[in-house]
C-alpha positions as protocol buffer text, in pm:
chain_id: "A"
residue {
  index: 1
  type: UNK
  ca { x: 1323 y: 1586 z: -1295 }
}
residue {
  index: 2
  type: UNK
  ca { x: 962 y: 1581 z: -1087 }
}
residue {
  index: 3
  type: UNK
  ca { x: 987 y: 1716 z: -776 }
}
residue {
  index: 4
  type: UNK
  ca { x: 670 y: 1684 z: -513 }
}
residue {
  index: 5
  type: UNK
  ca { x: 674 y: 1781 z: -124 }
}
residue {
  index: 6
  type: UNK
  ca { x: 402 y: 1612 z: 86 }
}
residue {
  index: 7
  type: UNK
  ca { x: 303 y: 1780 z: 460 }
}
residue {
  index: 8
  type: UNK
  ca { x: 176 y: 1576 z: 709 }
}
residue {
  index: 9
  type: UNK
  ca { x: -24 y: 1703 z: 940 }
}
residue {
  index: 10
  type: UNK
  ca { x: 83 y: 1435 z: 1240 }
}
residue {
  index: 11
  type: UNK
  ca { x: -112 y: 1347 z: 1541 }
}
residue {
  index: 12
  type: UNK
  ca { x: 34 y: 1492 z: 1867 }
}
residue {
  index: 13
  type: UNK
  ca { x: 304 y: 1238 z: 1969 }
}
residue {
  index: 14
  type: UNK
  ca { x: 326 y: 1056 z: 1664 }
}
residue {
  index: 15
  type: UNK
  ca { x: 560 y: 1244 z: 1376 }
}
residue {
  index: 16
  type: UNK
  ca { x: 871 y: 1045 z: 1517 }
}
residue {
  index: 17
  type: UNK
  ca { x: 704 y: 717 z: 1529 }
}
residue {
  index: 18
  type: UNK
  ca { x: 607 y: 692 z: 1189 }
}
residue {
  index: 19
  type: UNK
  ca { x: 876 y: 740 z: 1038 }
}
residue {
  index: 20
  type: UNK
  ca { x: 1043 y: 509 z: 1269 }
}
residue {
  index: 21
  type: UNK
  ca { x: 744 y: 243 z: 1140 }
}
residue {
  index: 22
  type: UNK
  ca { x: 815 y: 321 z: 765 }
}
residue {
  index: 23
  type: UNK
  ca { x: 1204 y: 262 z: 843 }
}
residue {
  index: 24
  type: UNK
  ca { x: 1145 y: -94 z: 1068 }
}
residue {
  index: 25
  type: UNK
  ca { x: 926 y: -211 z: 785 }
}
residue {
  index: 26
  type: UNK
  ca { x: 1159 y: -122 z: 526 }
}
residue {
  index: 27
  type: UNK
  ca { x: 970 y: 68 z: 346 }
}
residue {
  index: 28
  type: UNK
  ca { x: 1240 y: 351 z: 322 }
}
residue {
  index: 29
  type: UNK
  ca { x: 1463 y: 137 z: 119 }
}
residue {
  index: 30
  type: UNK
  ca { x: 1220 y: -11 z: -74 }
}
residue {
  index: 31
  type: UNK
  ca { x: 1124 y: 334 z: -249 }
}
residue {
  index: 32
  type: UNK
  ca { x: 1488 y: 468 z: -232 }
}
residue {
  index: 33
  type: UNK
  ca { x: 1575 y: 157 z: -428 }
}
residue {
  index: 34
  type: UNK
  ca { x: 1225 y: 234 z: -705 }
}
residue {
  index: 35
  type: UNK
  ca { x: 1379 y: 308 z: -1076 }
}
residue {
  index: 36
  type: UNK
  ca { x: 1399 y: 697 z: -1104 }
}
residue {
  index: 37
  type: UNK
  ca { x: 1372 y: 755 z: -730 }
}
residue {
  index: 38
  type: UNK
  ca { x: 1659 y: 1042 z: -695 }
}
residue {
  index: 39
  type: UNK
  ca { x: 1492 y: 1189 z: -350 }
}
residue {
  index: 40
  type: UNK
  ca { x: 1324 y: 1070 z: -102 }
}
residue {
  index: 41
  type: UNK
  ca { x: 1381 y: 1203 z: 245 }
}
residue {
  index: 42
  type: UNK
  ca { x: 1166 y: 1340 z: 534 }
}
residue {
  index: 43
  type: UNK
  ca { x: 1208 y: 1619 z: 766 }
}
residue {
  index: 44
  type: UNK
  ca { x: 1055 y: 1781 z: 1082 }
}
residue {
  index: 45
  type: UNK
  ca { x: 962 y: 2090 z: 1162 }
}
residue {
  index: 46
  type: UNK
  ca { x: 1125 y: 2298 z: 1453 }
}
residue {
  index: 47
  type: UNK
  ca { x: 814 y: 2504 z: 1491 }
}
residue {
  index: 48
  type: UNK
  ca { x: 540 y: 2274 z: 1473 }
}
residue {
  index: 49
  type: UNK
  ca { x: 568 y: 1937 z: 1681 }
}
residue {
  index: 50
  type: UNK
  ca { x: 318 y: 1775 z: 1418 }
}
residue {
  index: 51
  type: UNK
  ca { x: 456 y: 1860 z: 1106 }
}
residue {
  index: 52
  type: UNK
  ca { x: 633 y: 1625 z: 916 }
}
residue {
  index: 53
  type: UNK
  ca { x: 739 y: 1743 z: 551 }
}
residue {
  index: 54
  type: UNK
  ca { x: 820 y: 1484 z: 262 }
}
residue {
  index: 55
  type: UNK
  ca { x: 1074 y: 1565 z: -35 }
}
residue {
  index: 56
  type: UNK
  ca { x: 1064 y: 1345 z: -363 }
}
residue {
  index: 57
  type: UNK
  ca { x: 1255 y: 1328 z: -649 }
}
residue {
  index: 58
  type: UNK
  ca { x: 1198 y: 1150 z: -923 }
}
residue {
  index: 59
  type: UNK
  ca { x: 1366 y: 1116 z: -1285 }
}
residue {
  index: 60
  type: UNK
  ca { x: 1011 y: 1141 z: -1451 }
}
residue {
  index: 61
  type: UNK
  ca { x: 663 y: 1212 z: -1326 }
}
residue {
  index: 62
  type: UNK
  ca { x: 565 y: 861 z: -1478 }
}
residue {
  index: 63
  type: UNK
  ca { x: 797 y: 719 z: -1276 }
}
residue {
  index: 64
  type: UNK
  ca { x: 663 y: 880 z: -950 }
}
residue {
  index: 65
  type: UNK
  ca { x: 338 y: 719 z: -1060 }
}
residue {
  index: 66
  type: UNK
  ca { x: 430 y: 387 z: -1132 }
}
residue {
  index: 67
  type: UNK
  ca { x: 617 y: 437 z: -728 }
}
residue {
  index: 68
  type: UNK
  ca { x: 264 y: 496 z: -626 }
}
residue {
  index: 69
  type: UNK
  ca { x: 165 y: 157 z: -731 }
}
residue {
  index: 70
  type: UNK
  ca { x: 397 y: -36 z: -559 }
}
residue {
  index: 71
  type: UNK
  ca { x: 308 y: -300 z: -295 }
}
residue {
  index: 72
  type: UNK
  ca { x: 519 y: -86 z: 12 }
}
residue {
  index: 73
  type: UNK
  ca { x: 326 y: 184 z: -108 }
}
residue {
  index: 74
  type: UNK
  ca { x: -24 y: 10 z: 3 }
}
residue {
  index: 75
  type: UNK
  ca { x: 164 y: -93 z: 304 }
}
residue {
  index: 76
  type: UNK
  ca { x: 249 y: 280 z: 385 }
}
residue {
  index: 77
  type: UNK
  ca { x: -138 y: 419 z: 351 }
}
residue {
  index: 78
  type: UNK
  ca { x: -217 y: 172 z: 607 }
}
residue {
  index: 79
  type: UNK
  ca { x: 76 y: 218 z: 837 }
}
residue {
  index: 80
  type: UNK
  ca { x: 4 y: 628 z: 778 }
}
residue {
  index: 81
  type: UNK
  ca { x: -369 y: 552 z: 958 }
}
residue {
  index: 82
  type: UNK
  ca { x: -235 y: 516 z: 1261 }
}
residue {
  index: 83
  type: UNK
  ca { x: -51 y: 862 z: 1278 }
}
residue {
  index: 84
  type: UNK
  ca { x: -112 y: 1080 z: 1025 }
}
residue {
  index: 85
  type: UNK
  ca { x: -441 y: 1316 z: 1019 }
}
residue {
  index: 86
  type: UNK
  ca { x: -398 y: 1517 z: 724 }
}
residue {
  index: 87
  type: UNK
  ca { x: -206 y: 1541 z: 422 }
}
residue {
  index: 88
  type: UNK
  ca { x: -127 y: 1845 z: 157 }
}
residue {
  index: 89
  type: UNK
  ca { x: 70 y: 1759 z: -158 }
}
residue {
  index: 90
  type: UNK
  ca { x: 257 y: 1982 z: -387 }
}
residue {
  index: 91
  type: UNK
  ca { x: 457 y: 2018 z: -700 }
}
residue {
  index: 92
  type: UNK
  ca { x: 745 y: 2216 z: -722 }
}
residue {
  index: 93
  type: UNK
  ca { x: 1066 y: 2312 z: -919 }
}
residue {
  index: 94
  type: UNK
  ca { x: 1431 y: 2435 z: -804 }
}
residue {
  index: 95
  type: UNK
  ca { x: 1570 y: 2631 z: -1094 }
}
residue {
  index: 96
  type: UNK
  ca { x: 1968 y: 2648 z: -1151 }
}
């Protein structure tokens, strides 16, 4: 399993609406639906108003990759424009 978080660093006002845009557009589904998608969910922080974390699971890294490249995935980057202003990206792994 590949396992990547993603922080967003939101603008003030705007964590809640962006997900909400990803959801309306579909965009959600789409990548919960991908081939080896096992994760894919967001969640907000309690301290920080603006920060917005990402889990992903995938069954392969190559399949996270090949996610990457999909066409709701160039519709996210320019939906994320709007309110996102920074973004940190991280492996990780959960041992049993």
């Amino acid at each position: 399993m590949y396992q990547i978080y993603v922080q967003f660093k939101c603008l003030n006002g705007k964590r809640e609406a962006f997900v909400d845009a990803l959801k309306k557009e579909g965009i959600l589904n789409a990548i919960r639906n991908e081939d080896g998608c096992h994760r894919y969910d967001y969640y907000f922080s309690e301290a920080d108003s603006t920060e917005l974390l990402l889990i992903e699971a995938w069954e392969s890294r190559e399949h996270q990759q090949i996610h990457l490249t999909q066409p709701h995935m160039a519709r996210l980057r320019e939906i994320k424009g709007d309110y996102v202003e920074a973004t940190v990206l991280g492996e990780f792994s959960l041992k049993k």
